[in-house]
PAZAPA-4460 file (N, C-alpha, C; in steps of 0.05 Angstrom, whole numbers, plus 32768, in hexadecimal, padded with zeros to 4 digits):
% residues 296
    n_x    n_y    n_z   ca_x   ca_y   ca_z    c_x    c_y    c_z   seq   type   mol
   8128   8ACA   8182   8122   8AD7   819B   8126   8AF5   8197     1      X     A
   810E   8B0A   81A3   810E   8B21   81A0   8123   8B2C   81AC     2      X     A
   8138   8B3B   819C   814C   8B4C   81AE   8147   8B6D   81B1     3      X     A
   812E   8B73   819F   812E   8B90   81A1   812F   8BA1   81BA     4      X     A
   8124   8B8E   81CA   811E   8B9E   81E0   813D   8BA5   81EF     5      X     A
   814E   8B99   81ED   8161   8BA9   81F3   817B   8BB8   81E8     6      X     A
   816F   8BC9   81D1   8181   8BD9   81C2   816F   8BF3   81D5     7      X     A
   8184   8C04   81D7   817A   8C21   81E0   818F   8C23   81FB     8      X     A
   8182   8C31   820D   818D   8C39   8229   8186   8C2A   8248     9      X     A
   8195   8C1B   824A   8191   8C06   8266   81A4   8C04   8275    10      X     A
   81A2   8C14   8290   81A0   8C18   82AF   81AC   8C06   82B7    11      X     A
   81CA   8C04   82C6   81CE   8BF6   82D3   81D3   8BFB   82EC    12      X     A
   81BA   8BFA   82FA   81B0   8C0D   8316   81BD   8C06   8324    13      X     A
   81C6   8C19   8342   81D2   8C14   8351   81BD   8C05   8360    14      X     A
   81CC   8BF7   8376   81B8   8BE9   838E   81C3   8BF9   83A1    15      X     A
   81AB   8C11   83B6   81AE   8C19   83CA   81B4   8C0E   83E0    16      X     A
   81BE   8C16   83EF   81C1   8C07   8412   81BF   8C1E   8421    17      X     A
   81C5   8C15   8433   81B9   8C25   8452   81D6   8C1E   8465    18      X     A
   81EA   8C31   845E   8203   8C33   8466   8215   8C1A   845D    19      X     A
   820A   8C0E   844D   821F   8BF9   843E   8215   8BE8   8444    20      X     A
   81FC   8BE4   845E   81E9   8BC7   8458   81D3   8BBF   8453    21      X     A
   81C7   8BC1   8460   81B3   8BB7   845A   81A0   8BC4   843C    22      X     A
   8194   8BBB   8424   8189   8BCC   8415   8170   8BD6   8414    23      X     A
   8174   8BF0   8409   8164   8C08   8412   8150   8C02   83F6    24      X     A
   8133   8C00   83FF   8119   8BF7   83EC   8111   8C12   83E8    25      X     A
   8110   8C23   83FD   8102   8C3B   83F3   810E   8C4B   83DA    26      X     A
   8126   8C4A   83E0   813F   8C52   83D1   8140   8C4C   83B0    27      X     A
   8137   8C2B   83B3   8137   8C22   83A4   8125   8C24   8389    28      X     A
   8107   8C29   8398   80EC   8C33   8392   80F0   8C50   8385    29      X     A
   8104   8C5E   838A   8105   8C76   837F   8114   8C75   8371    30      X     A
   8126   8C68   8367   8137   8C6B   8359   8130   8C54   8338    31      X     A
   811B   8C3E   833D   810C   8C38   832D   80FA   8C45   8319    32      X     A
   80E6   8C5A   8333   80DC   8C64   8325   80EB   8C81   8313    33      X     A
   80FC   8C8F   831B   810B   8C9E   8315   810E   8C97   82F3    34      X     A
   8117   8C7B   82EC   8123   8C72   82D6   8113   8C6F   82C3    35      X     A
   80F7   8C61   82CD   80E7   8C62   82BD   80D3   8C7B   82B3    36      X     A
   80D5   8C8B   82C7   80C9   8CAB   82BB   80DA   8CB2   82A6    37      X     A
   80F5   8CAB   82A7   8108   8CBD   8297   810E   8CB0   827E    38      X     A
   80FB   8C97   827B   80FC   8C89   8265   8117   8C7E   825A    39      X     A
   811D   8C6F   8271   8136   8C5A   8263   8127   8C49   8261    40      X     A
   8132   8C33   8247   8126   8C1F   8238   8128   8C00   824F    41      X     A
   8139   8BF8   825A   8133   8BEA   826F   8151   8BEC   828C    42      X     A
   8148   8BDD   82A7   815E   8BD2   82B5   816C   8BC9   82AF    43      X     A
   8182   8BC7   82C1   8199   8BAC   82C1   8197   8BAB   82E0    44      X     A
   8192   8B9A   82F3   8192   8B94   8307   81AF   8B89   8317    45      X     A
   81B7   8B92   8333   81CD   8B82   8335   81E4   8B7D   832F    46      X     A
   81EA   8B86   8310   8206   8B88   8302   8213   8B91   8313    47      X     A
   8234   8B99   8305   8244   8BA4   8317   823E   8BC2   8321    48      X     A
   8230   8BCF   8311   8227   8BE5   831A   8218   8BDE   8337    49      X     A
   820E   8BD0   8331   81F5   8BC7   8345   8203   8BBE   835A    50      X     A
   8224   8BB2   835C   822C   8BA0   8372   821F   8B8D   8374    51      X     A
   8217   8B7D   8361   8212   8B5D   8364   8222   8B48   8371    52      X     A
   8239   8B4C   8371   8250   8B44   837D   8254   8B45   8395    53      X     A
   8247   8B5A   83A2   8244   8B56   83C2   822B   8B4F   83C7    54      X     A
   821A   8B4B   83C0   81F8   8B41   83C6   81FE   8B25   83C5    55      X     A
   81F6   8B0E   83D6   81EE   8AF9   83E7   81D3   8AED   83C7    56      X     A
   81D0   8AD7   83C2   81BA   8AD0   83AD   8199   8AD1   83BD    57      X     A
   8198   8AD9   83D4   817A   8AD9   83E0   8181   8AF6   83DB    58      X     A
   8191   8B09   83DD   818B   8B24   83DC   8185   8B33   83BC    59      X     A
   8196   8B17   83B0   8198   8B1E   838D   816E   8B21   8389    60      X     A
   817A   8B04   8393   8151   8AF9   8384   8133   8B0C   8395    61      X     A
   8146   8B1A   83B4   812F   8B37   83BD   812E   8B4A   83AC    62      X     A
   8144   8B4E   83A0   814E   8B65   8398   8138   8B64   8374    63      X     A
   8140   8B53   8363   8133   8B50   8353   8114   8B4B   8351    64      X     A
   8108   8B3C   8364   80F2   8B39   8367   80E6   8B5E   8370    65      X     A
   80F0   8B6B   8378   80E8   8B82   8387   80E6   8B95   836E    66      X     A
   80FE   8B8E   835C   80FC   8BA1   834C   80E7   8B98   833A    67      X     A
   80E7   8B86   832E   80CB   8B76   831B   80B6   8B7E   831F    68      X     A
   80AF   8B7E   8345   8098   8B88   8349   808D   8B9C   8343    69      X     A
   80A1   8BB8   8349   80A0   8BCB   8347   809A   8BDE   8328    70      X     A
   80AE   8BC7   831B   80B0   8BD0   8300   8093   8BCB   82F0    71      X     A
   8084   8BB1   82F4   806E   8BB1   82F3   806D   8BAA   82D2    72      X     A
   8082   8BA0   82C7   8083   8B9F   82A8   8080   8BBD   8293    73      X     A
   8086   8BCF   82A7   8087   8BE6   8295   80A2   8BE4   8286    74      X     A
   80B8   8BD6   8289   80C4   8BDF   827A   80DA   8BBC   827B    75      X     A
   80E4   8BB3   826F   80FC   8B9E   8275   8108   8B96   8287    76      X     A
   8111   8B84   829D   812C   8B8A   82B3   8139   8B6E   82A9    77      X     A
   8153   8B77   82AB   8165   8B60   829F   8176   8B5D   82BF    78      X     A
   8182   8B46   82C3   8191   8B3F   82DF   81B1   8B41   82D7    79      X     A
   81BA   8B44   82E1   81D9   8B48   82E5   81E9   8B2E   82F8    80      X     A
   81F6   8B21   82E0   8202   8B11   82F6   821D   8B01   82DC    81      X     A
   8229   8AE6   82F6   8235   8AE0   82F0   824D   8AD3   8300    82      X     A
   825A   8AC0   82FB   8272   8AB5   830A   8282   8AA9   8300    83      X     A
   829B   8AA1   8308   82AE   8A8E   8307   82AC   8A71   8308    84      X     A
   828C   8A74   8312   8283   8A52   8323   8271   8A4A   830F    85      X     A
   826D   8A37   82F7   825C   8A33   82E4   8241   8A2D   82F9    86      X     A
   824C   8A12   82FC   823A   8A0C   830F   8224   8A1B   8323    87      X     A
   8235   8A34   832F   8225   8A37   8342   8216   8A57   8330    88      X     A
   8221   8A61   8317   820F   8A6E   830A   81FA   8A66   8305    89      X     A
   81FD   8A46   82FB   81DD   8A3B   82E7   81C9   8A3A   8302    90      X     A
   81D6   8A34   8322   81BD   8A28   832E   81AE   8A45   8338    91      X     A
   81C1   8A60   833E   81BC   8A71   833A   81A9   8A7D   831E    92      X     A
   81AE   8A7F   8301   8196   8A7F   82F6   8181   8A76   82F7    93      X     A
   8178   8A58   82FD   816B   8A4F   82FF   8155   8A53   8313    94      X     A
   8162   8A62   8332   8155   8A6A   833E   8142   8A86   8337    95      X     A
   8155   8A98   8327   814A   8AA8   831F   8140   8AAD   8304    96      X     A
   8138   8A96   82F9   8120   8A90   82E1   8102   8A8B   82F5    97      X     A
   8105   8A8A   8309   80EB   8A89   8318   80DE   8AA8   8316    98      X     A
   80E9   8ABE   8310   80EA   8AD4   8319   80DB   8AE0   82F5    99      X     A
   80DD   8ACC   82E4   80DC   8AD3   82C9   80EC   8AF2   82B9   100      X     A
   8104   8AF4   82C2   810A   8B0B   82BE   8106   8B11   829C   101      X     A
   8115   8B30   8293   811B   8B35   8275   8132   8B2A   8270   102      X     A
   8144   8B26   827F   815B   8B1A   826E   8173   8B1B   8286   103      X     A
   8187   8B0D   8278   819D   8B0B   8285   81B2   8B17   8280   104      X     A
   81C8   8B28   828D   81DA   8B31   827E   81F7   8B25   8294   105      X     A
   8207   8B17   8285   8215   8B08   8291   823A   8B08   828C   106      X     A
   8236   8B12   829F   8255   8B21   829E   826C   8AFC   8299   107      X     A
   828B   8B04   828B   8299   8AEC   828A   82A6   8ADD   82A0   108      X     A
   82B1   8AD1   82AB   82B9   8ABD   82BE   82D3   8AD3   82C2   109      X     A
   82DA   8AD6   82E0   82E9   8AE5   82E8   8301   8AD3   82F5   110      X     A
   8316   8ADF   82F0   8330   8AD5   8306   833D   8AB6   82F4   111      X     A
   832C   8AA1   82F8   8338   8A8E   82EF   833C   8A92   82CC   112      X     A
   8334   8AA7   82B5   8338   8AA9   829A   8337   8A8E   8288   113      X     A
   831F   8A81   8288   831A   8A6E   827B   8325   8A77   825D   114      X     A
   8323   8A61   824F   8332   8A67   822D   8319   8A68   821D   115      X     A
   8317   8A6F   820A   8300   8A77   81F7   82F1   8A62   81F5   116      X     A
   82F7   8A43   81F7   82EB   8A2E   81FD   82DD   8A31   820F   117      X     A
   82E5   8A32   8226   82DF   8A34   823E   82C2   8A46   8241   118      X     A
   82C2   8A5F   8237   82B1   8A77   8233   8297   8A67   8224   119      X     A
   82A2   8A57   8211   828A   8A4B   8200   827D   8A33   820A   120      X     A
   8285   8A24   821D   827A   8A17   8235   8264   8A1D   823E   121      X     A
   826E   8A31   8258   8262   8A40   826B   824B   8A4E   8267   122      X     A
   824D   8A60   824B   823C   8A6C   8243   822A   8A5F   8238   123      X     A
   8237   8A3B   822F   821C   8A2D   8227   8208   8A2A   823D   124      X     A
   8215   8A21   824E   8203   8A12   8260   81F7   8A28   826D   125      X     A
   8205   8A46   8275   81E8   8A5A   8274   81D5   8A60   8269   126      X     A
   81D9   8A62   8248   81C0   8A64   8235   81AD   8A50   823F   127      X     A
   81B8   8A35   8246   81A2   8A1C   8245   8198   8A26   8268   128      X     A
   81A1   8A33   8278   819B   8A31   8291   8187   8A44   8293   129      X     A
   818B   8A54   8280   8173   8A72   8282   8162   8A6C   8271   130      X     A
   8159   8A56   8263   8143   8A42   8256   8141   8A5A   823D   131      X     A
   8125   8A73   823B   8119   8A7D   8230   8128   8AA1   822E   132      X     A
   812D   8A9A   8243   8137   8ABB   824A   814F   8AC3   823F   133      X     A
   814F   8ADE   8231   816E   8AE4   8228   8186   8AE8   823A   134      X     A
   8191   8AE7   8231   81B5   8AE6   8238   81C3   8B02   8228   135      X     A
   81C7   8B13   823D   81D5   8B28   8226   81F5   8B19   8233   136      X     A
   820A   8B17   821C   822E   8B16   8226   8233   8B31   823A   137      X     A
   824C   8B2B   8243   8254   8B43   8250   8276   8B42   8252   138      X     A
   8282   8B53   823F   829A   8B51   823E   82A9   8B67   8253   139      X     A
   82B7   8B62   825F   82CD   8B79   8272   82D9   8B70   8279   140      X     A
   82F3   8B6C   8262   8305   8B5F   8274   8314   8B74   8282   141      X     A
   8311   8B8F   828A   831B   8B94   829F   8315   8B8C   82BB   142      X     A
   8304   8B86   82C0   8303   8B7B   82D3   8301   8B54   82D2   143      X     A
   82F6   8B4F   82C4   82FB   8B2D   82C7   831B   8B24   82C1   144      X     A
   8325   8B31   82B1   8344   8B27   82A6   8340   8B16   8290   145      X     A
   8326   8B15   827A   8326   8B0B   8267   8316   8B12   824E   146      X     A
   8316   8B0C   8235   8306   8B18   8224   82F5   8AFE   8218   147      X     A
   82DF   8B07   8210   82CC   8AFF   81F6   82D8   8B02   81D8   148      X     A
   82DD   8AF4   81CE   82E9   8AF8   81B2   82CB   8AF8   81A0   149      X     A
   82C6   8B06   818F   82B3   8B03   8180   82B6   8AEC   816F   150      X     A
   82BF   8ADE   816C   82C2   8AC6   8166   82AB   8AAA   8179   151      X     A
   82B6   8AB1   818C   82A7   8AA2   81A6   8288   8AB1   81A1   152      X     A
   8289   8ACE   81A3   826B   8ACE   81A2   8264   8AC5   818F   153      X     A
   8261   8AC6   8172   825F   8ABC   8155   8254   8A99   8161   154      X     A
   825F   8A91   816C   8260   8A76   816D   823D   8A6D   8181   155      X     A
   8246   8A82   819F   822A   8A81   81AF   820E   8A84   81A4   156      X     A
   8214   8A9C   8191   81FB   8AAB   818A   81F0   8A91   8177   157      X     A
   81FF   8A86   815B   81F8   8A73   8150   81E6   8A5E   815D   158      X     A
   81F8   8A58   816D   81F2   8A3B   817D   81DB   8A43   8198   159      X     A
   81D6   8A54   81A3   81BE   8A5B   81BB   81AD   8A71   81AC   160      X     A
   819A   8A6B   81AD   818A   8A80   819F   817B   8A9A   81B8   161      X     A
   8183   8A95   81D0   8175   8AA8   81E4   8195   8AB5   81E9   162      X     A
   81AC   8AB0   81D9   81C7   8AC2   81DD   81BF   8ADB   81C9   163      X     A
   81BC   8AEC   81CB   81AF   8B04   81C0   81BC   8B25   81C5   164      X     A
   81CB   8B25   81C5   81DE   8B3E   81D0   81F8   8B3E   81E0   165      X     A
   8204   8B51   81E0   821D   8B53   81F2   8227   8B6E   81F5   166      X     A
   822D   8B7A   8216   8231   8B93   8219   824A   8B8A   820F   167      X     A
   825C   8B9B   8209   827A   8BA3   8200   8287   8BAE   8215   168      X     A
   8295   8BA5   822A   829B   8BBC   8230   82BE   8BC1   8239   169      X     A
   82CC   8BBA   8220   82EC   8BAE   8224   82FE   8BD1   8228   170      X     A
   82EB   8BE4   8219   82F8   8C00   8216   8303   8C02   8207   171      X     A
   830C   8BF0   81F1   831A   8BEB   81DE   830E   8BEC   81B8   172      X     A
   830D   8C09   81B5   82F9   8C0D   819F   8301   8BFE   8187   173      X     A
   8310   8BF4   8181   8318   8BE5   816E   830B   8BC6   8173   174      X     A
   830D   8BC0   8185   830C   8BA4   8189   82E9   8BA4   8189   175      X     A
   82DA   8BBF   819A   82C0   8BBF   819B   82B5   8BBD   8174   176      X     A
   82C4   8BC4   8163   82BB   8BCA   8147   82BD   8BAB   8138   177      X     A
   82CC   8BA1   814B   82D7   8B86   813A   82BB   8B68   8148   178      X     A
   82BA   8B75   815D   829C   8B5D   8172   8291   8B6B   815D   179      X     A
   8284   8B88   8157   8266   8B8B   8141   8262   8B7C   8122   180      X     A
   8280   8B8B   8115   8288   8B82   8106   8284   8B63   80FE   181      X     A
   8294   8B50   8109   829A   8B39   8107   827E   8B23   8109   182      X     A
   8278   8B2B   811B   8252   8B18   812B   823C   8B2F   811B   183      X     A
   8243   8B40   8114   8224   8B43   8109   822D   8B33   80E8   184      X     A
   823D   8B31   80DB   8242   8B27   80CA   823B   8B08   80CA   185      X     A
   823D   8AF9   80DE   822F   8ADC   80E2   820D   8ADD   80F6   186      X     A
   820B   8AEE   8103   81F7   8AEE   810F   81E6   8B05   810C   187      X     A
   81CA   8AF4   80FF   81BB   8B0D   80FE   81A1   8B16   8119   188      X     A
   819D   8B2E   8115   818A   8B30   812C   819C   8B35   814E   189      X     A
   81B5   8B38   8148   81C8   8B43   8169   81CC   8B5A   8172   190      X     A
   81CD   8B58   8185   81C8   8B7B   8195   81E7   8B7E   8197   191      X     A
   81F1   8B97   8193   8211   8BA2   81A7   8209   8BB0   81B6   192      X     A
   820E   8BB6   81D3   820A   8BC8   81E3   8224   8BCE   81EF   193      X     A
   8224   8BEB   81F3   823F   8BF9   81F7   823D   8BF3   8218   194      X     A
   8259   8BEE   8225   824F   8BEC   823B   8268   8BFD   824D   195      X     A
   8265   8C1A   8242   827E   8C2D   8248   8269   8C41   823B   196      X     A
   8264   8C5A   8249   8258   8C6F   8240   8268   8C77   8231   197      X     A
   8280   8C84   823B   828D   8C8E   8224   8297   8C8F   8211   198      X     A
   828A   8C74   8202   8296   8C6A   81F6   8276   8C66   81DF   199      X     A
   8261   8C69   81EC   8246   8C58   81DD   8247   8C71   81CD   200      X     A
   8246   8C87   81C3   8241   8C96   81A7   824F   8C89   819B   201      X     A
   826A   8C8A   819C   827B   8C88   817F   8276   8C61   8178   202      X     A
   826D   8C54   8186   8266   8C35   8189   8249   8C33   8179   203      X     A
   823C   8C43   817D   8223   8C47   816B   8223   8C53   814E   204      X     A
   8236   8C5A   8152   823B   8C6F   813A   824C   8C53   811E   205      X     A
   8250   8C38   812A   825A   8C21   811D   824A   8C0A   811C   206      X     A
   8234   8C10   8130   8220   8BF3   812A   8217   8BF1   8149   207      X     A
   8217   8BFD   815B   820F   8BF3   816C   81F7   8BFF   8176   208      X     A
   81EA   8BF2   818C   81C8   8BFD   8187   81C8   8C01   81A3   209      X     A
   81CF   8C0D   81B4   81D3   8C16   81D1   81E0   8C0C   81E4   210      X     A
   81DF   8C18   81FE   81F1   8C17   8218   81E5   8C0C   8236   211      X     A
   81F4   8BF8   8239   81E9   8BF6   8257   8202   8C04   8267   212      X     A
   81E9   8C14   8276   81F6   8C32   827D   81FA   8C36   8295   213      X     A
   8215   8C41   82A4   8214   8C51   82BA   820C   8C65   82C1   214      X     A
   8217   8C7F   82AE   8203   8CA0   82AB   81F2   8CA2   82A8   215      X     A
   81E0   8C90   829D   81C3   8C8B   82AC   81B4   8C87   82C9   216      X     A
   81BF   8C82   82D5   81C2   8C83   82FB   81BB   8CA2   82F4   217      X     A
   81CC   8CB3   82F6   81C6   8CCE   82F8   81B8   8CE0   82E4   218      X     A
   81B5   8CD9   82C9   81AB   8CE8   82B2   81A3   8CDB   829E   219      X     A
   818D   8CCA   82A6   8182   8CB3   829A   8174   8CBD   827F   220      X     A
   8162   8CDA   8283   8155   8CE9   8271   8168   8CEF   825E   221      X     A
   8184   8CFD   8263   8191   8D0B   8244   819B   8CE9   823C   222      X     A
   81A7   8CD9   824B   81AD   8CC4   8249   819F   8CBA   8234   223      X     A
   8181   8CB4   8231   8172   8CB5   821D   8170   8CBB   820D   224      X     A
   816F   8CD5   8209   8171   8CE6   81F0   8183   8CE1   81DE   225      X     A
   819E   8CDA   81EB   81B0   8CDA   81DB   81B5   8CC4   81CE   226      X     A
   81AC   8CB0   81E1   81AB   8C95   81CB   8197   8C90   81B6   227      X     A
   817A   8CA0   81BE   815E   8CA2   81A9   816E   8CB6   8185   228      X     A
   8185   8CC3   8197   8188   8CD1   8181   819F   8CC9   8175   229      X     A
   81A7   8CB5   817E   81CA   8CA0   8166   81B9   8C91   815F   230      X     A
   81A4   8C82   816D   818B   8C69   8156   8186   8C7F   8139   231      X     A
   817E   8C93   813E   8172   8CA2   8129   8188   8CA8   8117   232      X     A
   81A0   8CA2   8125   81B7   8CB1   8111   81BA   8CC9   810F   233      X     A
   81B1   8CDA   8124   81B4   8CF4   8124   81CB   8CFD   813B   234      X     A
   81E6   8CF3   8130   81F9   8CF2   8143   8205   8D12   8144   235      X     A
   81FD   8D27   8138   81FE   8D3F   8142   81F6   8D4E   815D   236      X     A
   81DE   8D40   8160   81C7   8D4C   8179   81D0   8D31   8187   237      X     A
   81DA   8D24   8182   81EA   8D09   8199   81F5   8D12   81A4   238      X     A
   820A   8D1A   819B   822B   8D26   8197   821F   8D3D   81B3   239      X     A
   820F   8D51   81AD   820F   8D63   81C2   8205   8D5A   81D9   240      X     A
   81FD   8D4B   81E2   81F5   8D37   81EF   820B   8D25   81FD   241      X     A
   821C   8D1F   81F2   8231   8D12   81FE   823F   8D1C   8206   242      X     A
   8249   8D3C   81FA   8258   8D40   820B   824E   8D57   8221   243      X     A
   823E   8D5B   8223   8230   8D64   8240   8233   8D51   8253   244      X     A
   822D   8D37   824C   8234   8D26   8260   824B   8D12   8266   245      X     A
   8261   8D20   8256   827B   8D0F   824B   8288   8D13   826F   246      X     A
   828D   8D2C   827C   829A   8D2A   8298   828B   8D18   82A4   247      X     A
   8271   8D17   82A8   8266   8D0E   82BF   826A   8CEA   82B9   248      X     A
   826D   8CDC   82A2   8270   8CCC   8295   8289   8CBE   829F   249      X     A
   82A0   8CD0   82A0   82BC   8CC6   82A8   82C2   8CCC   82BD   250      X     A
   82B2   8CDD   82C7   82B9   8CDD   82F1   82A8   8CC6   8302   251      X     A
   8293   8CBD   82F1   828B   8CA5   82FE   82A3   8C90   82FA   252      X     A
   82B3   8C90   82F2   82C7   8C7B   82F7   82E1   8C8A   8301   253      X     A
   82E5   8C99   830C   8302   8CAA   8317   8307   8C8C   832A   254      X     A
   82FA   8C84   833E   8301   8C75   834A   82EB   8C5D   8347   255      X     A
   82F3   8C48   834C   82E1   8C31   834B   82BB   8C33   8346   256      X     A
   82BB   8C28   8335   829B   8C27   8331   828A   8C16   834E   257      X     A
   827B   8C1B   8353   8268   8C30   835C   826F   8C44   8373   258      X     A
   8287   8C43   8372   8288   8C5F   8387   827F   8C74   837C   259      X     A
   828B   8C86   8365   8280   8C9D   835F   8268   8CA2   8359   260      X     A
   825B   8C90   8348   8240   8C8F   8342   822B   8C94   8358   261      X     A
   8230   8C78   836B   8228   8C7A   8383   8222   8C9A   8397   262      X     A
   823D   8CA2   8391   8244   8CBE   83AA   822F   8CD0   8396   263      X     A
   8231   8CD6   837B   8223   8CE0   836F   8205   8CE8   836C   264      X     A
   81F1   8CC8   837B   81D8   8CBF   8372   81D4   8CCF   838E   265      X     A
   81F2   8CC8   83A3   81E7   8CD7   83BD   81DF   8CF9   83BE   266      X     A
   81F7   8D02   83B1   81E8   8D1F   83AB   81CD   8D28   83A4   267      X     A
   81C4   8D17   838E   81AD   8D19   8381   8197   8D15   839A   268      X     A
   819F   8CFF   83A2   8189   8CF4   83B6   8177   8CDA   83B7   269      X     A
   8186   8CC5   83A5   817F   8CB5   839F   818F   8C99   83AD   270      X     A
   81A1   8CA1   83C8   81B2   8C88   83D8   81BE   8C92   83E5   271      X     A
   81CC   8C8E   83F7   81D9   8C96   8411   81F9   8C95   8407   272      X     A
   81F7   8C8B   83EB   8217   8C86   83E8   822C   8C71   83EB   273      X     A
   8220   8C62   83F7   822C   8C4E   840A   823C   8C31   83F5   274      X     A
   8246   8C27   83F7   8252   8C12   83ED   8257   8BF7   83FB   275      X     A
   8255   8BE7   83F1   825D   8BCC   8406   827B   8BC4   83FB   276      X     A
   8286   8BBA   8417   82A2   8BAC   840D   82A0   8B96   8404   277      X     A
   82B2   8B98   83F4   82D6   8BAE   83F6   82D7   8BBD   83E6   278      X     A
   82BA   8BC9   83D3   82C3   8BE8   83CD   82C0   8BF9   83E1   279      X     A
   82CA   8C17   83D6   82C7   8C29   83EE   82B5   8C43   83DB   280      X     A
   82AD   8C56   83EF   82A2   8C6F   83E8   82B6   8C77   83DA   281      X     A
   82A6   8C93   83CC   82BD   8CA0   83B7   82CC   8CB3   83D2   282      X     A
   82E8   8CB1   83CD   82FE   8CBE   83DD   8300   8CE0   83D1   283      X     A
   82FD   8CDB   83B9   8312   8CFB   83AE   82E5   8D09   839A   284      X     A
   82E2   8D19   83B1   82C5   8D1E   83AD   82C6   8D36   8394   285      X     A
   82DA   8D4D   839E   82D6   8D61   838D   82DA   8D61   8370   286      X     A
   82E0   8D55   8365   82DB   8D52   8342   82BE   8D4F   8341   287      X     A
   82BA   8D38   8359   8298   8D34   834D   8283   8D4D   8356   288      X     A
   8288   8D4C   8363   8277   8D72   8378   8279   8D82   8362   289      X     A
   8293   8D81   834D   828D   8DA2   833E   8280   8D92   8328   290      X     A
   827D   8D7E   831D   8270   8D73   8309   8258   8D73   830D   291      X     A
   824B   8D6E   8325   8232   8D6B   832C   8220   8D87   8330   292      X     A
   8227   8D95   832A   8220   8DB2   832D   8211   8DB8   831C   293      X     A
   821B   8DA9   8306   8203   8DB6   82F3   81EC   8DA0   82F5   294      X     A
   81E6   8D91   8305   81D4   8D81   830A   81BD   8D80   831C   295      X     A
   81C9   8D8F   8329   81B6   8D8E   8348   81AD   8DAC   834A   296      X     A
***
């Protein structure tokens, strides 16, 4: 199964609202097309960027269908999802293989911390549930409370052949070297995707072939560049590149993701800012106001 298509730079767009409810299409329409002028390589729909986690599954499957439309096959959209509930993931994919998406990117089981068994389960019966369609992994255990051992992936990738990638995104550069390391050595043909901006140069600079990105929301174009130019190995003209965008990179997380980002896209003009609970707007604005200056 082809994985090329997602090494490079992929969007994990916010989903607009209209004061924290209802979601904003126009919004949404611009901020689509925005991404694709600026030539990122594809979506991520929904993820946590996206607040998938507060979207209802009739709003998931509007939400994706709208973007598909829109996108029109110019470029990939992968869905963002995932749960604690095996069960009620698979009937959930299943619904949304109607939708034919690019792929899946499927964050690990949260709260309850299944054991590496457990991981190799779950993730079976999603490969088999998303039939044809890829499966990228999705490691964070900061927020789930558990990890992917590259061991476990080693084992998926063997055994499902539409398991085809995994963002990284533990923050933990050692351990990110040891998932490349370890699984490209049994598995050939696997994507790493960095899934921490500030972290994807020096992650590329060891084997890994791009980022599903937050600083792309706001600077999708240098965002590009800089990953077109670690594929080439030209981590000099990277390098300047990163760190132009190294503040704006780590104030999107001062406080909870998607607040800052969010308050951010609002400056620009691309959302009202808004958040659904139980996150909240960004509280502490001025770090991001003087960062954003050189943007607007």
């Amino acid at each position: 199964m082809k994985s090329e298509k997602f090494k490079g730079l992929g969007t994990a767009l916010i989903t607009p609202f209209r004061n924290g409810g209802e979601i904003d299409y126009d919004m949404l329409t611009k901020l689509i097309e925005f991404q694709i002028r600026s030539g990122v390589d594809y979506l991520v729909m929904v993820g946590t960027t996206g607040e998938g986690v507060t979207l209802d599954d009739e709003e998931t499957t509007e939400i994706v269908k709208f973007t598909m439309d829109k996108v029109n096959k110019r470029i990939p959209v992968v869905i963002g999802c995932g749960s604690n509930n095996t069960n009620s993931l698979l009937r959930k994919i299943r619904t949304l293989n109607m939708l034919n998406p690019d792929g899946y990117l499927v964050v690990s089981p949260y709260y309850n911390k299944p054991t590496q068994d457990g991981l190799i389960a779950h993730y079976g019966e999603v490969a088999k549930a998303a039939e044809n369609i890829p499966v990228i992994l999705y490691n964070i255990p900061g927020r789930t409370g558990g990890w992917i051992m590259p061991e476990t992936v080693c084992k998926l990738a063997t055994k499902h052949n539409n398991i085809i990638a995994i963002k990284e995104a533990s923050g933990n550069v050692n351990f990110s070297m040891d998932m490349c390391n370890t699984v490209s050595s049994k598995v050939s043909d696997f994507v790493f995707l960095s899934g921490d901006d500030a972290l994807t140069l020096p992650l590329m600079a060891v084997g890994y072939s791009g980022v599903i990105s937050v600083v792309s929301n706001e600077t999708p174009k240098q965002m590009k560049e800089m990953i077109t130019h670690a594929l080439k190995q030209d981590f000099i003209s990277a390098s300047k590149i990163h760190y132009m965008l190294w503040d704006l990179m780590n104030a999107n997380f001062i406080e909870t993701s998607p607040g800052p980002v969010k308050y951010a896209m609002k400056k620009l003009g691309y959302c009202d800012g808004s958040v659904r609970l139980p996150l909240s707007e960004l509280k502490d604005t001025a770090k991001m106001d003087e960062i954003l200056k050189g943007y607007l």
